[in-house]
Backbone as a ProteinNet text record, in pm:
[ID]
protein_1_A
[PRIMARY]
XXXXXXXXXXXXXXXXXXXXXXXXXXXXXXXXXXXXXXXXXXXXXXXXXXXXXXXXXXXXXXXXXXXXXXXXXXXXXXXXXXXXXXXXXXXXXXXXXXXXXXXXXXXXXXXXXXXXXXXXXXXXXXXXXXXXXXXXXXXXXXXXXXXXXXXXXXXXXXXXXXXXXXXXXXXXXXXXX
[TERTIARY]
11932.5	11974.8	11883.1	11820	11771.5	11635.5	11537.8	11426.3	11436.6	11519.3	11517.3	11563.3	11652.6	11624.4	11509.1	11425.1	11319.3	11200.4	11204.5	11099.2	11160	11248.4	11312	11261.3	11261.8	11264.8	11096.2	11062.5	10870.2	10820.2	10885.9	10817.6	10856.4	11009.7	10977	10918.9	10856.7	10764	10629.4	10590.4	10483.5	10440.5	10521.5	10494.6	10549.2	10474.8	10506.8	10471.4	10475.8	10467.5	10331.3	10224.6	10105.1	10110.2	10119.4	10124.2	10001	10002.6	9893.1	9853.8	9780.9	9716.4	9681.5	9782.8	9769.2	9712.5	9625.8	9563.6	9594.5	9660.6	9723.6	9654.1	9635.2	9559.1	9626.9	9607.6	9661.5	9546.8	9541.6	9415.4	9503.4	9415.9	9521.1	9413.1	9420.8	9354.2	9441.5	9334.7	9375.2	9406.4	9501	9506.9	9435.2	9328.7	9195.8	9260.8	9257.8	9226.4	9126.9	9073.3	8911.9	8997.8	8893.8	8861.8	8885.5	8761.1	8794	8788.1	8930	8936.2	8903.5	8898	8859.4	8910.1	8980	9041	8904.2	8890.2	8780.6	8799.7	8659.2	8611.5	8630.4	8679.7	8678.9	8669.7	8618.1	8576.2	8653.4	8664.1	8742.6	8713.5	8621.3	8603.5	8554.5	8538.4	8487.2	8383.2	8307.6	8152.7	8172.6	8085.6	8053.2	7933.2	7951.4	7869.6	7743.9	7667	7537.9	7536.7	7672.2	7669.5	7674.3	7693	7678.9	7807.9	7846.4	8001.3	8053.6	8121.3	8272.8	8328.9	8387.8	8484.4	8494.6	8492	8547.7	8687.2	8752.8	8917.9	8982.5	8920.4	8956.3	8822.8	8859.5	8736.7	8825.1	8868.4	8954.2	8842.4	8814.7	8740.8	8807	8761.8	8802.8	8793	8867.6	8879.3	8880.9	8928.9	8903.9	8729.9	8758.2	8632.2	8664	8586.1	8598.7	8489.7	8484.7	8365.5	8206.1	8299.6	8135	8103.4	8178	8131.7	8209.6	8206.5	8306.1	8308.6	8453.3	8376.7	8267.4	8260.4	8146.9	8005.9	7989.9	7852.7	7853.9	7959.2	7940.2	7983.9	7993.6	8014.3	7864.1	7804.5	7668	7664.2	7783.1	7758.4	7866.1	7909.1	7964	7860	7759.6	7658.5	7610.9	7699.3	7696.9	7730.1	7863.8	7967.8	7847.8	7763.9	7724.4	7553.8	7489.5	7377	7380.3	7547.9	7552.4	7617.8	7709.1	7769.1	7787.1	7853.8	7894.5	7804.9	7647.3	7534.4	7561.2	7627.7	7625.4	7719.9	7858.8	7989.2	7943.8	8081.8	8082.7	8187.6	8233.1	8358.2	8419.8	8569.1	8641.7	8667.4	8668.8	8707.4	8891.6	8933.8	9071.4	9092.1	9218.4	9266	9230.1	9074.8	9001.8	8979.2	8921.8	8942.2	9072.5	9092.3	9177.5	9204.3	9269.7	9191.9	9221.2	9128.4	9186.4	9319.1	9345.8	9458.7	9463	9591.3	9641.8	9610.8	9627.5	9628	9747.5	9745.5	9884.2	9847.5	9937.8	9930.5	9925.7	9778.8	9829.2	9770.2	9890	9896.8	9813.9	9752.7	9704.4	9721.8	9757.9	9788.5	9706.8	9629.7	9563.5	9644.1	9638.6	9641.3	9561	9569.8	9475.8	9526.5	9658.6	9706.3	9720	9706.2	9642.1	9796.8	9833.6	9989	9992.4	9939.1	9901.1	9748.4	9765.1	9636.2	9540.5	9580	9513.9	9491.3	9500.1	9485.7	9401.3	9255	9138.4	9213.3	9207.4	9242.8	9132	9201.4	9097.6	9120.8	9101.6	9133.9	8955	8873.8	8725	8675.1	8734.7	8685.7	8618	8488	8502.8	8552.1	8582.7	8626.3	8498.6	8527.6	8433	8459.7	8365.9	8414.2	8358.8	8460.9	8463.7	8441.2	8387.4	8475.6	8503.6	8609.3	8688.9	8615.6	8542	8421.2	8541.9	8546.3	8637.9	8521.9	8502.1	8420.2	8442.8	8446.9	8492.8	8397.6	8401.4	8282.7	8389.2	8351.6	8450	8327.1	8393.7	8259.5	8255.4	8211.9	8214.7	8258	8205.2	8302.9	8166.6	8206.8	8158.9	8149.9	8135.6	8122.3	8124.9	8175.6	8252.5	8291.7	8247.7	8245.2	8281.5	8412	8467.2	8481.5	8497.3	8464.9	8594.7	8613.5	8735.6	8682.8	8668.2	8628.9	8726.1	8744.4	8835.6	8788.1	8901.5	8834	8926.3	8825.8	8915.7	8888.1	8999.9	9199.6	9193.1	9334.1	9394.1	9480.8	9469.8	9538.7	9674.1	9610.7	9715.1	9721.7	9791.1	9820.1	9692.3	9625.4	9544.7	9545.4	9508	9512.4	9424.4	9349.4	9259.9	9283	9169.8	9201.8	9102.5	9081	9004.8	9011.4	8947.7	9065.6	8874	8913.5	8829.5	8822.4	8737.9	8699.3	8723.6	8684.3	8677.2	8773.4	8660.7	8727.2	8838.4	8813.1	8925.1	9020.9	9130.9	9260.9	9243.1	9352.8	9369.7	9366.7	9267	9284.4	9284.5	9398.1	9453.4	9458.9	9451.3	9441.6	9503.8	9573.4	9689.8	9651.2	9610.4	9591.3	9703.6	9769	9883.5	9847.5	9894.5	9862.9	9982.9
192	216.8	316.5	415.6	507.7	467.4	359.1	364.4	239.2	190.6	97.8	177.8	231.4	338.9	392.7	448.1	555.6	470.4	284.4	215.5	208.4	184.1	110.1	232.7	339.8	462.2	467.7	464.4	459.8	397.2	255.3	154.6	147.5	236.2	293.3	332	463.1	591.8	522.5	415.1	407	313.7	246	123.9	225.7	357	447.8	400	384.7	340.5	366.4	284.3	252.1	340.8	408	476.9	342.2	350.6	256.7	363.7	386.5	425.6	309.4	341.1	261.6	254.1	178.6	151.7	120.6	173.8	111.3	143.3	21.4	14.2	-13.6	19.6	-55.1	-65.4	-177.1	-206.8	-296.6	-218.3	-220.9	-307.7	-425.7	-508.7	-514.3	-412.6	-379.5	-551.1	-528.7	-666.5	-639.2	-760.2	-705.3	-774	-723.4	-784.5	-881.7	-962.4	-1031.7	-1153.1	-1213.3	-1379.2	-1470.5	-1471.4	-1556	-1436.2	-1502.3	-1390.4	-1482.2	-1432	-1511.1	-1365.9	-1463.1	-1325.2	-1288	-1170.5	-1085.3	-1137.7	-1178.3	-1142.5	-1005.8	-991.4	-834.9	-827.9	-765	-737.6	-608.4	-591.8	-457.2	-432.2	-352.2	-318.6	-218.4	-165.8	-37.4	-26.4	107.6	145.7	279.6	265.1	390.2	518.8	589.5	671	674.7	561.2	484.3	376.7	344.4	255	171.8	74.7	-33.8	-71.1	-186.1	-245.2	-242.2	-168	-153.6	-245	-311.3	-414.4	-438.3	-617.8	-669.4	-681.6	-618.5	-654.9	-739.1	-771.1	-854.3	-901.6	-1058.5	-1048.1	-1179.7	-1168.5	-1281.1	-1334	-1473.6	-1593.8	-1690.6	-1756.5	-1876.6	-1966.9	-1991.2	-2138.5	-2257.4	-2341.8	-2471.4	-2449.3	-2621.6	-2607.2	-2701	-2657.8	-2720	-2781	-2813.7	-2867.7	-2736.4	-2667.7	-2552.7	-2584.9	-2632.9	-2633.8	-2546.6	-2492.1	-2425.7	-2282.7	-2227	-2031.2	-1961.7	-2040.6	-1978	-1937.2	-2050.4	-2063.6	-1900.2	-1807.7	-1695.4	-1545.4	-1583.5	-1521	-1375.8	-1420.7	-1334.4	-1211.5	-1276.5	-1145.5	-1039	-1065.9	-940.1	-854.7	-800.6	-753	-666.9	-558.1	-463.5	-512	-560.4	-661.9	-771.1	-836.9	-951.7	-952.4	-817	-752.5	-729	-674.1	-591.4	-666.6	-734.8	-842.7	-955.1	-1038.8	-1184.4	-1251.3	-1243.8	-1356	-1408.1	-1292	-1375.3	-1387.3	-1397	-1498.4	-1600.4	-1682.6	-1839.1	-1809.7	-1844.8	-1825.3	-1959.9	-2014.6	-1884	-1827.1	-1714.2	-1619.3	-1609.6	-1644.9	-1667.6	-1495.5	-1476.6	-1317.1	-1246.8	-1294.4	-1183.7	-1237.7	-1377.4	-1471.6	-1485.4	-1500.6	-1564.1	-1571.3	-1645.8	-1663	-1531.3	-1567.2	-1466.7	-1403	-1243.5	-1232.1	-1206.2	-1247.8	-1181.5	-1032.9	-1026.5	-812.7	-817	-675.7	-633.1	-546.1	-454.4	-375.5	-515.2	-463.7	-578.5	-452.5	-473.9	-378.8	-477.2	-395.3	-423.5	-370.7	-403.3	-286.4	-339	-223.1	-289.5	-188.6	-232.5	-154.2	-131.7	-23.8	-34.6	-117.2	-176.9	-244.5	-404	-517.9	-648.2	-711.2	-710.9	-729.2	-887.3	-940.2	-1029.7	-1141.3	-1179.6	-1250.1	-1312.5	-1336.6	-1357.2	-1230.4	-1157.6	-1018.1	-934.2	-862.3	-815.3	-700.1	-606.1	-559.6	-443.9	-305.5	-188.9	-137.8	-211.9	-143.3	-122.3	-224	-182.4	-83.6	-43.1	96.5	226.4	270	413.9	516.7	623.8	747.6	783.5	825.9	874.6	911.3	907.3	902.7	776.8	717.4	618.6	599.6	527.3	464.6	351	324.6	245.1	193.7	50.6	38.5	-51	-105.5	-188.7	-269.3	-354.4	-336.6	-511.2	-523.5	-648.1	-697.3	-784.8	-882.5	-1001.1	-1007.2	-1087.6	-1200.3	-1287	-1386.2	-1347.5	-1337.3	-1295.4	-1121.9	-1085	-944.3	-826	-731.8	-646.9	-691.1	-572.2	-520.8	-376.9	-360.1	-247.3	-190.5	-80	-44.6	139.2	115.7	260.8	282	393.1	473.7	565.7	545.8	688.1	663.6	829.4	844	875.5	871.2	922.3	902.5	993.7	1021.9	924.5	872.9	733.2	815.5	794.6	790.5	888.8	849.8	983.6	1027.5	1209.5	1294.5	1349	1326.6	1352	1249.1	1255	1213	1211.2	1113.5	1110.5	1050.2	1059.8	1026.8	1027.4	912.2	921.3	875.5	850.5	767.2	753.3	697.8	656	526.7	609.1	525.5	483.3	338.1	237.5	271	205.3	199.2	65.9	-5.7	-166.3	-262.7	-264.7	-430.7	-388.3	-250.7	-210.5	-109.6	-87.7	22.4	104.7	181.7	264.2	193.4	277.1	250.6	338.5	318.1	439.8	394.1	502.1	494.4	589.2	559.9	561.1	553.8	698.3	638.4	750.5	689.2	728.4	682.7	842.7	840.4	774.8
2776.5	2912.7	2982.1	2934.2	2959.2	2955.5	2924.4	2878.3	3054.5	3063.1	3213.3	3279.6	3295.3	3414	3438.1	3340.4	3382.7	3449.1	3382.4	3413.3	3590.8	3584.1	3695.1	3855	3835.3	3871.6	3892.2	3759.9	3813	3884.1	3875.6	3959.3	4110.9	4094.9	4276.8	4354.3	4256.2	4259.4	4302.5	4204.4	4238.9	4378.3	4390.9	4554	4695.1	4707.4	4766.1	4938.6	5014.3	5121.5	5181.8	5247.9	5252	5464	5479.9	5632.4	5695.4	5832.2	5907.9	6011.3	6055.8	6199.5	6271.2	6410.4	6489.1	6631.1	6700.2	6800.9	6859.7	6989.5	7118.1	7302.2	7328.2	7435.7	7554.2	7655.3	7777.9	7886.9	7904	8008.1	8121.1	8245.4	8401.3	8503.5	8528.1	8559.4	8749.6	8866.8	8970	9038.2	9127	9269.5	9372.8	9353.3	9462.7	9586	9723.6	9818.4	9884.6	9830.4	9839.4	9893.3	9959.4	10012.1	9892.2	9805.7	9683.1	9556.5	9524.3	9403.2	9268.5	9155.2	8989.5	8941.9	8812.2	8747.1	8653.2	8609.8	8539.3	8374.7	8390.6	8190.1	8160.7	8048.1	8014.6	7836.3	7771.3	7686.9	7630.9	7544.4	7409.5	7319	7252	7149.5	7109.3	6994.1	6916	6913.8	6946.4	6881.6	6757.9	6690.2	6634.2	6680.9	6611.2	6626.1	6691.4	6644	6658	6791.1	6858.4	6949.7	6905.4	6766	6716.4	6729.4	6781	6775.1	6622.7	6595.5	6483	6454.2	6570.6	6581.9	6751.2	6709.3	6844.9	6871.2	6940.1	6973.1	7043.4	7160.8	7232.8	7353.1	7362.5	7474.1	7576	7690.6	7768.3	7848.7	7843.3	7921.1	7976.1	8043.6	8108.6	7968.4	7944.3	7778.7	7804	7944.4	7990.3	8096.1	8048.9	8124.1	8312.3	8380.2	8542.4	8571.7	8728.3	8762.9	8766.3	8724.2	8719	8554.5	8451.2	8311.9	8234.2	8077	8026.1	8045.8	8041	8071.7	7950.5	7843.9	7780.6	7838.7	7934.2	8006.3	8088.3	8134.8	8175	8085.7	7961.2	7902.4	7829.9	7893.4	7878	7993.7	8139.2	8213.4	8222.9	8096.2	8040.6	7942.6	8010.2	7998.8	7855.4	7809.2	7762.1	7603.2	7645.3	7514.3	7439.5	7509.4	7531.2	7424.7	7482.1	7420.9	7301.7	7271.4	7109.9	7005.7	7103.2	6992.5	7022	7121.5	7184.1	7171.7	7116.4	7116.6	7012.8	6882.1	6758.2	6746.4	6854.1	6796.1	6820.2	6717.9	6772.7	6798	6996.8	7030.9	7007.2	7023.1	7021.9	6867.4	6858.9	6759.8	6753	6653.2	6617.5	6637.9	6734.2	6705.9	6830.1	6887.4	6951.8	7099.9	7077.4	7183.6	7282.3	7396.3	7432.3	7647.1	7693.6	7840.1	7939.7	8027	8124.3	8152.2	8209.8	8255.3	8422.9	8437.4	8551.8	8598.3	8805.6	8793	8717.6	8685.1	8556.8	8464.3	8403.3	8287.6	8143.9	8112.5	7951.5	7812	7742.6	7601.2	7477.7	7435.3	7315.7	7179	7108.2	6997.1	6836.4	6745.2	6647.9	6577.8	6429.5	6316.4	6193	6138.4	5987.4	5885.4	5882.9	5810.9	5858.3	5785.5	5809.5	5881	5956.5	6008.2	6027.3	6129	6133	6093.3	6022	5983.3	6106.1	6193.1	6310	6381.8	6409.5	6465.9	6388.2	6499.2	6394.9	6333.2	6217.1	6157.7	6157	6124.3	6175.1	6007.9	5892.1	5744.4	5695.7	5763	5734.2	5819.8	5924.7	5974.4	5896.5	5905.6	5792.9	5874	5812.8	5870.5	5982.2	6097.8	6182.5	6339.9	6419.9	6586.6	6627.3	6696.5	6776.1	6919.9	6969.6	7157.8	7151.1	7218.2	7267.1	7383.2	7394.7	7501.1	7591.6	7743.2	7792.9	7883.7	7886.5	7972.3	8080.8	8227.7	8290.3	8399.1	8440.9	8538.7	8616.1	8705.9	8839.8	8877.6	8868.7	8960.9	9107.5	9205	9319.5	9350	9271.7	9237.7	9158.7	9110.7	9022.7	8886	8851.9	8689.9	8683.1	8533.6	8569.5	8364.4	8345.1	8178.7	8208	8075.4	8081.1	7899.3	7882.8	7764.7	7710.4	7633.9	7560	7437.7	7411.3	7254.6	7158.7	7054	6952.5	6801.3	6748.8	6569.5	6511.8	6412.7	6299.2	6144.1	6113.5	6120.2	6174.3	6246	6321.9	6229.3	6226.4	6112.8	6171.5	6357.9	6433.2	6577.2	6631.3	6734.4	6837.5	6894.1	6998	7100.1	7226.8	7344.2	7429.4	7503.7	7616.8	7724.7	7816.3	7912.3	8029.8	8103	8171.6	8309.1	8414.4	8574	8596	8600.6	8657.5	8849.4	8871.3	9043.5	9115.6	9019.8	9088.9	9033.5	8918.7	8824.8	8733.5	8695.6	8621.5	8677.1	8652.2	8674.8	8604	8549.3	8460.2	8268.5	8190.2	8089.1	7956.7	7904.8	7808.8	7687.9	7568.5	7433.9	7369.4	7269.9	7180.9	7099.1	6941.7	6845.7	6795.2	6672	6596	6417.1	6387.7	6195.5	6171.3
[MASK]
+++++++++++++++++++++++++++++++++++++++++++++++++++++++++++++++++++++++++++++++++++++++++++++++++++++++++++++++++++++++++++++++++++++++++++++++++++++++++++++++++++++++++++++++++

């Protein structure tokens, strides 16, 4: 009785709960007043230290195609995104891909832990400083790239943020141990 209890007891001990640090975004996509409006490509993702993309998080395109051809064909004038990493996707990218949004508050949220198998996962991250790059393009419109930095893993609570002019609104970051 005593020799299963104690197993029973260890093996609690040991499947001790795995904590996640989590990544939460909110990107604020303004209501332009314009003649002809197109909703904005916009791009999300991590740099390191070095400026080298980390991870891609999200990138929203036009996914059907029209009489202009498919939105891939403008996916290069997301300029910045486009230079460092988007030449060598093959879109669409399951997770990261997905179409344009509406103006509106849209949340994003990543974790270090693999939650969803479709959703990029921040567990290959190394410890270090980050930015959070955002960066958007309007056909008839601007372009437009904002920045918040932060330390990976968070030991504590972090917070940024950053107010766009044009293509973008307000955009804030949430990282939680």
């Amino acid at each position: 009785m005593r020799v299963t209890l104690t197993i029973a007891l260890s093996g609690l001990l040991a499947t001790s709960p795995a904590y996640a640090t989590t990544l939460d975004i909110n990107v604020e996509v303004p209501k332009l007043n314009v003649a002809e409006y197109h909703r904005p490509y916009v791009a999300v993702w991590l740099e390191g230290a070095d400026q080298k993309v980390a991870a891609n998080l999200s990138v929203w395109y036009q996914q059907s195609g029209n009489a202009e051809g498919h939105g891939t064909k403008w996916l290069p004038d997301l300029r910045q995104w486009w230079r460092k990493s988007g030449r060598t996707l093959t879109v669409p990218v399951d997770g990261v891909t997905g179409p344009t949004r509406p103006a509106g508050n849209h949340a994003l949220s990543f974790s270090s832990q693999k939650a969803d198998a479709r959703a990029p996962s921040l567990q290959s991250l190394a410890p270090g400083n980050y930015t959070l790059v955002v960066e958007a393009v309007r056909e008839v419109g601007g372009r437009e790239l904002l920045k918040i930095p932060f330390t990976w893993p968070a030991t504590a609570p972090q917070s940024g943020k950053a107010q766009g002019s044009t293509e973008l609104g307000l955009v804030t970051l949430s990282v939680k141990p």
